[in-house]
N, C-alpha and C positions, 0 to 999 in steps of 0.2 A: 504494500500500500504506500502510495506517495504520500509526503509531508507535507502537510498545506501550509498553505503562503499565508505569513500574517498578511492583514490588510489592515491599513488606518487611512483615514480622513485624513491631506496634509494641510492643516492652517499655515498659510504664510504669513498671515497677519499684513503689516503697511509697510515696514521699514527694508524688508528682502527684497520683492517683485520691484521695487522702484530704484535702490543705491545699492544691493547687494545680492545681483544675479547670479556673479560667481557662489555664492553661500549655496543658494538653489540648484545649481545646475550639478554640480561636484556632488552635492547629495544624493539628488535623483539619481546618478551615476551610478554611485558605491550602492545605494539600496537596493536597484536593480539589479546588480550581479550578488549582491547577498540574498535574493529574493524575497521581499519586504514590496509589496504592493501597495503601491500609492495611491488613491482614489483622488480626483478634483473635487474641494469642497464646496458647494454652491452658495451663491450667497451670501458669504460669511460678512463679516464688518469687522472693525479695529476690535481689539482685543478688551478694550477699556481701560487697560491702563494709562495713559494718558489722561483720562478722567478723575482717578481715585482722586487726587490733592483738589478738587472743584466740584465735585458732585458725587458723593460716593455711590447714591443709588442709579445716577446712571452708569457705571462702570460696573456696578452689577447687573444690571438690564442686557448692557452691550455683552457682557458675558455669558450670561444665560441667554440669551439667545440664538449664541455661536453653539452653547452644548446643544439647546433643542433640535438643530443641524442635522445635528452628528447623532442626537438618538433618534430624529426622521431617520437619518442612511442607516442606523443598526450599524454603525462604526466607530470605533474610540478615535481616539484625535491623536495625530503626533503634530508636534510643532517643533522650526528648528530655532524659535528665538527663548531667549531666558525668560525677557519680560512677560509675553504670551504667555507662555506655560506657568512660570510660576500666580501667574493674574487666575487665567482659566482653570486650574487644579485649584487653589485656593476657593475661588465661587463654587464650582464642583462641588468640593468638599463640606463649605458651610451650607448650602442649598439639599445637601442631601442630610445634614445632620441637624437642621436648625429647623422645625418644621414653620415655627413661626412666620422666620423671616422668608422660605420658601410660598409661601402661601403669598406673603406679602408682594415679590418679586413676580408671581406668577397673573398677582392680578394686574400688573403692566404689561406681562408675554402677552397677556389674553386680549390685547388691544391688536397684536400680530397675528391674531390665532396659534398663540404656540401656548405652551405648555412644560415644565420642567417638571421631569418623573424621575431623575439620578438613573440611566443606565448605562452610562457608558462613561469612560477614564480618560484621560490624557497624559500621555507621555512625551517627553522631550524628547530628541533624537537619539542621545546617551543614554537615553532609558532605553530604547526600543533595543539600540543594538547591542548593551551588556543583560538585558533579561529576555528578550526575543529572538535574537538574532543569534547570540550568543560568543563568549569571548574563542570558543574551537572554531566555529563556522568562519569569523573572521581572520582566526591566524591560517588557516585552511584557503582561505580564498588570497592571500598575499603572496605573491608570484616574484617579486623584486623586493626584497627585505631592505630598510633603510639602513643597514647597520653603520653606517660612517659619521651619520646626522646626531648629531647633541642638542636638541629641543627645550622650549620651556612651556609651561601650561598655564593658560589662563582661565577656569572655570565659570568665574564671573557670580553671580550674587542670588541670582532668585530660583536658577534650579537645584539651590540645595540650602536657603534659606527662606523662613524660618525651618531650624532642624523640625522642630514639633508636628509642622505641616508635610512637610518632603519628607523625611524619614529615610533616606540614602543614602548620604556620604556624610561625613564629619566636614562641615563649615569651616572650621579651624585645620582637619588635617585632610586635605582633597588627595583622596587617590583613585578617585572611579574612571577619571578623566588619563588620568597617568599610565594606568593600567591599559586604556586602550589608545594611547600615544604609543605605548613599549611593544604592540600585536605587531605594530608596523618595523620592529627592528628597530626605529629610534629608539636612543637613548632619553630619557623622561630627566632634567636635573631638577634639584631643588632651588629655590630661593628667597630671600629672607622678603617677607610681606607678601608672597604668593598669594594669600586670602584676601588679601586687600581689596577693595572695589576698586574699576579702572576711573571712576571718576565723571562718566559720562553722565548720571541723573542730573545734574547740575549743572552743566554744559551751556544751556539756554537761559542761564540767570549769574554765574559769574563761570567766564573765562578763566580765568588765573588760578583759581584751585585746582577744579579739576586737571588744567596742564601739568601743575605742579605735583599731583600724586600719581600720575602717568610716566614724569618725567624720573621719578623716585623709582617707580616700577621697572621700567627699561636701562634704568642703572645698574638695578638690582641682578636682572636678566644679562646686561651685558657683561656685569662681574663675575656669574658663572661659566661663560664663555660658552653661549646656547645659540646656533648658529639660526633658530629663528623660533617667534612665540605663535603657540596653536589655541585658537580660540574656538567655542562653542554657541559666540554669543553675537547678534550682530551689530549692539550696539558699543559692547567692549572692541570690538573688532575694529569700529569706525575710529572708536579713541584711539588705537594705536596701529592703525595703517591708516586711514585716511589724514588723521589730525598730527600721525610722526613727524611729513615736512614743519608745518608751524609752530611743535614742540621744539623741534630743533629749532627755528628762528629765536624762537622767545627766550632760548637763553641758549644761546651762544655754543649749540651741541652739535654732533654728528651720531647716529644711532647706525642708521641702514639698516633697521631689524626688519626682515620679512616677517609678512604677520599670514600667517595661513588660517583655513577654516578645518577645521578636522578632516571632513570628508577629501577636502583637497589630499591632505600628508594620506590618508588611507590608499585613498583616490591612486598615488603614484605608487605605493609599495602594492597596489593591485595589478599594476599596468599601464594605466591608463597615459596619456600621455597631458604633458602640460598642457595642451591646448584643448583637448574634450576635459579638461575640472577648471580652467578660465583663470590659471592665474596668471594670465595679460590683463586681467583687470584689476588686479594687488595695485594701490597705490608705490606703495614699495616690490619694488621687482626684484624678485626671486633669481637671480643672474646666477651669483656665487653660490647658492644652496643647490640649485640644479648642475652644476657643473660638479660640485662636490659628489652628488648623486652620483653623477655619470661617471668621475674618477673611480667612484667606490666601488663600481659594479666590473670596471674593465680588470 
């Protein structure tokens, strides 16, 4: 008998499909030859995060109504952003355990005709492929092992905060992320403030912090001499590849840290080639980490 194929719903949510195609397209990729079936989700709207600090009950509205989606399709949801998942699992969560506020919540669906019943979960990409997918399936399917690459990992904050809610990986000591950096033959290093947020919530209300605990970060990363950092997340991701040139401006630095998306680093120790996972869209270009590749393999 064949093994069936998970399937989920994929929420892209707002911030992928518009400034980070590469995130998407390198996923699709590796889920597809791990066989992980991706359904289009119809419909959907922003995740509501963006709302919580302005209107909490609309950000619970816009959420619930992304899950009734996905309990229409009889599909659980995967999502590859932090924010999303940790938004959408969280309402999930209180909506199926709080009847009160569920009822509450439901008498606004019912303006949409929907309805929230709790049947269906949400998982993050890193969820799907260390409990779905599985850590064999994936060292099994890596055809080019990176073994030459010394990496650093950036987790990022809401798919494994609060611990109480996610119940995954220790916030303080992340290794579920490291764990599937090292499938790919990378080397996983440590470094001091790893846990750290990259700094982006804040982004849009003061400049200068957030640069300055990004700029902390990639000092940190360059100290242990990690030839680039793998992210999970798209808006960690934008902090330090799209925002690296301006970091270096603003204080007088040179970084050149490739910033990869997981599936990307997966992506090449699967085979694929640079060009079908789209890292010509990295603001920081991957030059000397692919040639180190290529050195390492001849």
């Amino acid at each position: 008998m064949s093994e069936e194929k998970p399937r989920y719903l994929l929420f892209l949510g707002c911030v992928i499909p518009y400034r980070l195609s590469s995130y998407e397209i390198s996923a699709r990729k590796v889920l597809a030859k791990l066989g992980v079936e991706l359904v289009e989700m119809p419909e959907y709207n922003c995740c509501g995060f963006p709302m919580d600090p302005v209107n909490h009950d609309v950000m619970l509205t816009l959420a619930a109504r992304n899950l009734c989606v996905a309990e229409r399709e009889n599909l659980n949801i995967l999502t590859l952003c932090n924010g999303c998942f940790g938004t959408l699992c969280k309402v999930n969560k209180t909506l199926k355990e709080d009847k009160e506020e569920r009822e509450r919540i439901n008498k606004y669906l019912a303006e949409f005709g929907m309805e929230f019943k709790g049947t269906i979960e949400v998982k993050h990409l890193v969820y799907v492929l260390s409990e779905d997918v599985g850590f064999e399936k994936i060292k099994d399917a890596v055809k080019k092992p990176l073994t030459s690459l010394r990496v650093a990992q950036h987790t990022g904050c809401h798919i494994v905060r609060p611990k109480k809610l996610i119940e995954k990986d220790d916030p303080e000591n992340l290794r579920l992320l490291k764990e599937l950096i090292e499938l790919t033959g990378a080397k996983c290093l440590d470094y001091m403030d790893e846990a750290e947020c990259c700094g982006n919530p804040i982004i849009g209300v003061n400049e200068s912090i957030p640069f300055q605990m990004a700029k902390e970060k990639l000092e940190h990363i360059r100290a242990v001499g990690a030839q680039a950092l793998i992210t999970v997340c798209p808006f960690c991701h934008m902090m330090f590849d799209m925002n690296q040139p301006r970091i270096e401006r603003a204080f007088n630095e040179k970084f050149g840290l490739p910033v990869l998306h997981y599936p990307q680093l997966l992506g090449l120790a699967m085979g694929f080639t640079p060009e079908e996972l789209a890292l010509n869209e990295l603001r920081v270009k991957p030059f000397d980490l692919l040639n180190e590749i290529q050195s390492g393999r001849e």
